[in-house]
N, C-alpha and C positions, 0 to 999 in steps of 0.2 A: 736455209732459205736462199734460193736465187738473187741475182741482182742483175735490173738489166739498165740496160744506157744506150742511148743514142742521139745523133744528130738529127734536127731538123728544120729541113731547111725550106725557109719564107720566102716565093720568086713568085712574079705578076710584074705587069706595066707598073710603068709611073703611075702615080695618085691612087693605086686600086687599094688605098688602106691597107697595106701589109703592116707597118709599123704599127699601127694602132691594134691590129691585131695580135702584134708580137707583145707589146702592153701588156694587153687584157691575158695572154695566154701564159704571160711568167709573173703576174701583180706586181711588176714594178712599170716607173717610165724608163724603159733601156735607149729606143730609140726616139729620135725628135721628128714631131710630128706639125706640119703646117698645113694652110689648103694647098700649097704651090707643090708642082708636080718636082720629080728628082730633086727629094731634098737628101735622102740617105744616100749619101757617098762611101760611106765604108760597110764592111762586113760586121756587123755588131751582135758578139751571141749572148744571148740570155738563158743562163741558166737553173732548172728546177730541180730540188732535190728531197729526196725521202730517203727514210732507210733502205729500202728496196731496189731505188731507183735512182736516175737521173737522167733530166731530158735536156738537152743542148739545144736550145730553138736560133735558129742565123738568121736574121734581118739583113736582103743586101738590096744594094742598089736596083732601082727601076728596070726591067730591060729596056733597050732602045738599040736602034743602030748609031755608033757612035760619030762625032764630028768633030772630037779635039781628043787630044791624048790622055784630060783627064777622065774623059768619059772610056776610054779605051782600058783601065786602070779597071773604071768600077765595074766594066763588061768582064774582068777578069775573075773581080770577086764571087760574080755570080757564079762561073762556069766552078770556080772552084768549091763554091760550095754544094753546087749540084754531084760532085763527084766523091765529095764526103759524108754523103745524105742515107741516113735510114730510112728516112722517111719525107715521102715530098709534100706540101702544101702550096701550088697555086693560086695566088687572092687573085681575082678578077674582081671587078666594080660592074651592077648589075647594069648602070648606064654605057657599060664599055662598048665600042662598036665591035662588030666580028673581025678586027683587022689583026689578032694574035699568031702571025703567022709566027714572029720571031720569037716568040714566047714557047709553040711549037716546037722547032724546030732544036729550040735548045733544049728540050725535053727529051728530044729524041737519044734511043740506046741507054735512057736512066732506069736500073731495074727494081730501083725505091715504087715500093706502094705509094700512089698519090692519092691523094684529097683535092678536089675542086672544091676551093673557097669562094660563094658569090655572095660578095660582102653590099654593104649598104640597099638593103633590100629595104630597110626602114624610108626610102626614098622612093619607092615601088609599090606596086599593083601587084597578086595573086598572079594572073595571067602571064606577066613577065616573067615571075621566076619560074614559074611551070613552063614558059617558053627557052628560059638560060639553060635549064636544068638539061631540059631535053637536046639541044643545042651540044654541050659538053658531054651528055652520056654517048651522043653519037660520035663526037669529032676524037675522042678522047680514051670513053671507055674508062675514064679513073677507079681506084679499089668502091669510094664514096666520093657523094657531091653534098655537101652540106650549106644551106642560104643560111646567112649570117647578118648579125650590123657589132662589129665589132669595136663600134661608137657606145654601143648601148649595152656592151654584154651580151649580145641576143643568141644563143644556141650556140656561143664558143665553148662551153662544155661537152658539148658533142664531139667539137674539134679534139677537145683536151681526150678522153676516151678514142676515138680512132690513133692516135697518138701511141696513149700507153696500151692498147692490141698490140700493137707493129713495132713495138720496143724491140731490139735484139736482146737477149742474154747477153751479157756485159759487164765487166766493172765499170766504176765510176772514171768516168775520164779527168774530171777535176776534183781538186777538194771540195768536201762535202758543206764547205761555210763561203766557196765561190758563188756568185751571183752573175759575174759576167769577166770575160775577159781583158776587158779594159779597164786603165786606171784612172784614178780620180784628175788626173789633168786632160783628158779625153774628155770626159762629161761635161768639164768646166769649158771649153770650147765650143761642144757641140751647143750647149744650154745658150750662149751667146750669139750661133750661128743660127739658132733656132727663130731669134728675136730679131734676126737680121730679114728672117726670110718674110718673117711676120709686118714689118714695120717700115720695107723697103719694095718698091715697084718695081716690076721689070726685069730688068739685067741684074740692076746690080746685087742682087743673094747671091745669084750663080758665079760672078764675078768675084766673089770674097772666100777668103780663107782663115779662119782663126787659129793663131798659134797663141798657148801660154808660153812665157819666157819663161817665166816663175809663180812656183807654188808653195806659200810656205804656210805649213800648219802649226796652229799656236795652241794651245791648250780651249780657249775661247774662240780663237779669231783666225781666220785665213786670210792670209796678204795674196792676192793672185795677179799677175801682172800680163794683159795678153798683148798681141799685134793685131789688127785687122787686114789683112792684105787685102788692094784691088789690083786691078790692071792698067787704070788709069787715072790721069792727076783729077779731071773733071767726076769720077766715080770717087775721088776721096774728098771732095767738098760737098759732093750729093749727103755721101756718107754722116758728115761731119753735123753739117746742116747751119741754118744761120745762126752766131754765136756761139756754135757746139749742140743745141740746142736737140737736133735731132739725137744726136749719140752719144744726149746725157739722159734719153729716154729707152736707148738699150740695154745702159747701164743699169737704168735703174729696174727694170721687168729681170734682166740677166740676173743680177743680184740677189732681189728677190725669190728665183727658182735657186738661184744657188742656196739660199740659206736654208730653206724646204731640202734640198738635197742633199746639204754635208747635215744639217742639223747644226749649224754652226754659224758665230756671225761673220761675214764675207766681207771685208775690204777690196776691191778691184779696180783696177786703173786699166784703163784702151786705150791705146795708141791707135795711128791709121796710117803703112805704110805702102807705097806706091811700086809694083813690079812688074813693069811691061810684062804682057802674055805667059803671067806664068802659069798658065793650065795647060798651054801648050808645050811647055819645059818641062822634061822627063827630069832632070836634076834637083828643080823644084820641086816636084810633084814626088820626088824617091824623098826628100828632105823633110815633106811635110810628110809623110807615115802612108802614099799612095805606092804599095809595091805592085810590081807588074807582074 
């Protein structure tokens, strides 16, 4: 019997639902998901596996044109994973304006079959997606175009079948009981950064960084110890909030997806440390796991 395997890899604007897609298309939560736009900063793969098979789906960063070296970082992940890709999936959001030039553009010379994802149609009229659909058939010409709400399940099976069409013959690229590439101190970060983005206005999500110091697993109980970093002293009393008050209610939403997510009960402690501009520090950004 054959085996085939491949990458696939999830690219769209900011907020067009890719991660929520990448969810729904592996059944786990891989990547963290808010309403605020550029919340994915790393490459996050989630992987499916059968005897026959295995599909590598990449979750990366929003495109944008970038304005600070961290975002130059997650422009990297993108191009990198366009160039490992069997298989492409652009999410668009059906409310998206026609302004995808750079979205385009990085598309361009990729000899992966694509898929035009136009997600959150559950937000939408008939006449619109009949109007996106035709829109993309023209600009684009993709293998398929499939309208989605990747919120609701809605026709991601379709996604999942053009998928496994366009598999290459392959072995498996990871072990067959991987689920994703990253480790359980990544999650526990992300899970904390997720609630930051949820719970905090404005600037300051984008302005924070979650390091674990320490992870330590107990047979019952996980000790997890992280940093908060911002950029400024006034962003880490925002943070704090009065009496600690605010970010003993991140703690408390973080903890709780933690214990859902190890299946374990979570002990965790947050600090909140202060690092001028460090998204725009290449040493910092190499430090905290941002490779260029």
């Amino acid at each position: 019997m054959s085996h085939r395997a491949g990458f696939v890899s999830i690219i769209g604007k900011p907020n067009a639902g890719k991660s929520t897609l990448m969810n729904a298309l592996v059944g786990e939560k891989m990547s963290i998901i808010t309403p605020k736009a550029q919340t994915t900063r790393h490459r996050i793969l989630g992987i499916v596996n059968a005897d026959d098979y295995q599909i590598v789906f990449s979750d990366t960063p929003g495109i944008m044109k970038p304005h600070y070296a961290l975002q130059e970082t997650m422009m990297h992940q993108v191009e990198g994973s366009l160039v490992d890709a069997d298989v492409l999936l652009l999410v668009t959001d059906i409310n998206e304006k026609h302004d995808e030039a750079d979205v385009i553009e990085k598309l361009q010379g990729s000899l992966a079959p694509l898929a035009i994802i136009i997600n959150k149609i559950d937000q939408s009229d008939e006449q619109k997606v009949k109007d996106k659909i035709a829109y993309w058939q023209k600009t684009l010409n993709p293998k398929a175009i499939f309208a989605v709400s990747a919120l609701k399940e809605y026709n991601v099976e379709s996604v999942m079948n053009f998928v496994m069409e366009h598999l290459p013959e392959h072995p498996a690229y990871y072990e067959k009981d991987f689920l994703t590439d990253r480790n359980d101190r990544f999650f526990a970060s992300e899970i904390i950064r997720e609630k930051i983005f949820k719970i905090y206005e404005k600037e300051i999500p984008y302005s924070t960084e979650v390091i674990i110091t320490a992870f330590k697993e107990g047979e019952e109980l996980y000790r997890i110890s992280s940093e908060i970093i911002v950029e400024r002293e006034s962003q880490k009393n925002i943070l704090i909030g009065k009496g600690g008050e605010t970010l003993k209610k991140v703690g408390t939403y973080a903890r709780k997806d933690m214990e859902e997510f190890f299946q374990k009960k979570i002990f965790l402690e947050m600090f909140v440390k202060v690092i001028p501009d460090w998204r725009q520090k290449k040493n910092y950004l190499k430090k905290f796991g941002y490779e260029s």
